[in-house]
N, C-alpha and C positions, 0 to 999 in steps of 0.2 A: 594285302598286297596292293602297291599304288599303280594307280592308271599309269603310268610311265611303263612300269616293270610290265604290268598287260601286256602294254602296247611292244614292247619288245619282245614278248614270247610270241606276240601272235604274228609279226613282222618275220622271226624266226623259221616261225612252223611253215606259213605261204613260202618263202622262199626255198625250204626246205623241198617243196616238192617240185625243183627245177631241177634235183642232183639228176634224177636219169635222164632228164633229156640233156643237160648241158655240161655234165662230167667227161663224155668225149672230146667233147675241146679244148680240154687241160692234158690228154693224153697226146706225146709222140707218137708220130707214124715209123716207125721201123723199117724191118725187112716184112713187116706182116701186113703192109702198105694195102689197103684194098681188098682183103680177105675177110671175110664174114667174121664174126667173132660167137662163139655158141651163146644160144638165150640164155637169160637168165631162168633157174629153172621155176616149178611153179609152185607160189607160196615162200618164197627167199625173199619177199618184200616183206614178209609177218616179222621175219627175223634179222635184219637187215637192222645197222645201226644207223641214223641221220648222222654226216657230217656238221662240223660248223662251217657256217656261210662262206668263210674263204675260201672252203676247196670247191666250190659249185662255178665260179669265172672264172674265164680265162683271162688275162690281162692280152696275149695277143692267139693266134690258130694254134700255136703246140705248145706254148706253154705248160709247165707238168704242176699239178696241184701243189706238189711240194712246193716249188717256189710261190705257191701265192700267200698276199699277205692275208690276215687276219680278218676280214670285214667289220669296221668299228660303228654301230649302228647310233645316228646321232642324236636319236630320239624323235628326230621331225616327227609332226601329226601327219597322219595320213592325210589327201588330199581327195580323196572322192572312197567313196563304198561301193562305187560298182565295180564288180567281177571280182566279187572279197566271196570266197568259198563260205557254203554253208556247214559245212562239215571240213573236220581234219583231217577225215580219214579214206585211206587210200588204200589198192588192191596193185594200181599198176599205173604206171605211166607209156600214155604213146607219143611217139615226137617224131619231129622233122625240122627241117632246116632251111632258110633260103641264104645262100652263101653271093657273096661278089665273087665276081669273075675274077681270074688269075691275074695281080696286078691292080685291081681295083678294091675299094671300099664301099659301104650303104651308106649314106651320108642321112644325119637324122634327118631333116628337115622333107626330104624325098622319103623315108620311110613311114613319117606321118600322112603326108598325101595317099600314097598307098594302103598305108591300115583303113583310111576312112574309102578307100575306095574300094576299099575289101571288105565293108559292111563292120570291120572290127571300132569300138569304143571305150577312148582312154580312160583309166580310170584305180581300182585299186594297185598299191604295189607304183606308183607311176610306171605301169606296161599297157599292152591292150589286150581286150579282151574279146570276143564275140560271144554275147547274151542270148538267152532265148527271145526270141519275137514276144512283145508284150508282158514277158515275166521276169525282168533285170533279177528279182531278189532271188532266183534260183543258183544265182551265180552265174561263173560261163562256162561255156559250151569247151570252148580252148583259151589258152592266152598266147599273146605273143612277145617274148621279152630279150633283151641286148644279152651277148656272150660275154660281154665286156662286162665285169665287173661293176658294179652290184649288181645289173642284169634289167636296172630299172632305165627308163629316160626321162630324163631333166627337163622340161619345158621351158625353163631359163636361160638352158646352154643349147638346146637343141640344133641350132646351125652349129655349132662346134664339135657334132658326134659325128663318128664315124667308126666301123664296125668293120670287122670281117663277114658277118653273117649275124642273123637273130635267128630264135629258136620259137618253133609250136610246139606249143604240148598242151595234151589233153590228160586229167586223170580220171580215174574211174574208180568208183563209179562217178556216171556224168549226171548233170540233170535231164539228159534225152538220151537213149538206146546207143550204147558205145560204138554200131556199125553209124548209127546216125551222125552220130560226133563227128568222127572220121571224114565221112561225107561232106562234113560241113567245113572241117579243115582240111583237109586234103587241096580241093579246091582255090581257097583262099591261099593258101599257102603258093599254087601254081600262078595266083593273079597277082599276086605281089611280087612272084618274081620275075613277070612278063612284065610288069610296071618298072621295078626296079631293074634290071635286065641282069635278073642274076640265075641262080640254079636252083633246081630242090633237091636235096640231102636227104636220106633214110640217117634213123637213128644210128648208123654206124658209119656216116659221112660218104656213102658211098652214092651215084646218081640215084634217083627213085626213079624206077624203071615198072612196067606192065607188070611185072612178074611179082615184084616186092608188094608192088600197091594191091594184087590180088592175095597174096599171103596174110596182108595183113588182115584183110575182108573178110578170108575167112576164116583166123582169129577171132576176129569181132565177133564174128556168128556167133562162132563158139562161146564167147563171151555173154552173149545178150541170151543163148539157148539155159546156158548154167544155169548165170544170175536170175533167170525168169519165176515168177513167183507162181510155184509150184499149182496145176488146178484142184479145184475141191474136189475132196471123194463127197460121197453122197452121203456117208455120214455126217459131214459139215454140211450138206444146201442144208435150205432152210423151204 
């Protein structure tokens, strides 16, 4: 198999794991405008088919996946290996949002000012990422990438971008405890949008409010209590 073909399976697979945070933005708001929609339930990511890359962006906020085109991937080399996942594999996706105001857009060049002031650094995928302190090759922590088709930014065109919103997400498992994760983005996510002067979104576009951000906590819990690597019986000390 030639480096080329690699490079586009594995360009594939990273982008792949944007569908749950960024497939809500291909979906119309209806009569169901604002209404919680039931979780996914659990273990339906084991079995769950990956779309191809065009139905993961929106071209604009309700665009429907069916109208997107195809994403034709041009073979560019990557430009950096940081925040390039150590693993491919995933249990779940968490995400959030930070949206422009009613009438407004994120303009790139103001979104970069803010990822660096939000501690995030640019890098694999051209998105951002936030690394572990002193461990870049763990991966990150979250990324943060455009809704807008392909999802990545340009550093060529960057005065030229503008978005409705970009998207966090974290998958899991992380390289640090999934309530940590969280922690770390949640956060960053509110300081970009104080920067940007825009909102924060729950994965279902709705404000992120006390209630949500605690729900999701203790999810997490639950999350890091499961995954926890079980203690030794005494048959195993040594």
């Amino acid at each position: 198999m030639s480096d080329m073909t690699l490079l586009r399976i594995g360009i594939a697979v990273a982008m792949s794991l944007l569908l749950g945070a960024i497939i809500y933005f291909g979906r119309g708001r209806k009569n169901g405008q604002g209404r919680r929609v039931p979780r996914e339930d659990a273990g339906a990511a084991e079995s769950r088919t990956e779309p191809s890359l065009g139905d993961q962006f929106a071209d604009g906020w309700n665009s429907s996946p069916a109208q997107q085109e195809e994403l034709a991937l041009d073979g560019s080399p990557a430009q950096s290996e940081l925040g390039k996942r150590v693993s491919e594999q995933f249990d779940r996706i968490v995400s959030l949002y930070v949206a422009a105001k009613a009438g407004n857009k994120l303009r790139g060049q103001d979104i970069v000012v803010a990822a660096e002031k939000a501690g995030l650094t640019f890098g694999h995928m051209d998105v951002f990422h936030r690394l572990v302190d002193g461990k870049p090759e763990l991966g990150p922590i979250f990324s943060v990438a455009n809704i807008i088709k392909p999802g990545s930014f340009e550093m060529a065109r960057i005065a030229e971008i503008e978005t409705p919103a970009i998207a966090f997400f974290l998958t899991l498992p992380a390289p640090v405890a999934a309530l940590d994760a969280w922690e770390t983005m949640e956060p960053a996510a509110q300081r970009m949008a104080d920067l940007l002067d825009g909102v924060v979104l729950d994965e279902e576009r709705n404000a992120l409010g006390r209630q949500r951000v605690q729900h999701i906590r203790d999810e997490l819990r639950a999350y890091d209590r499961q995954h926890a690597a079980p203690p030794l019986s005494k048959s195993n000390r040594w």
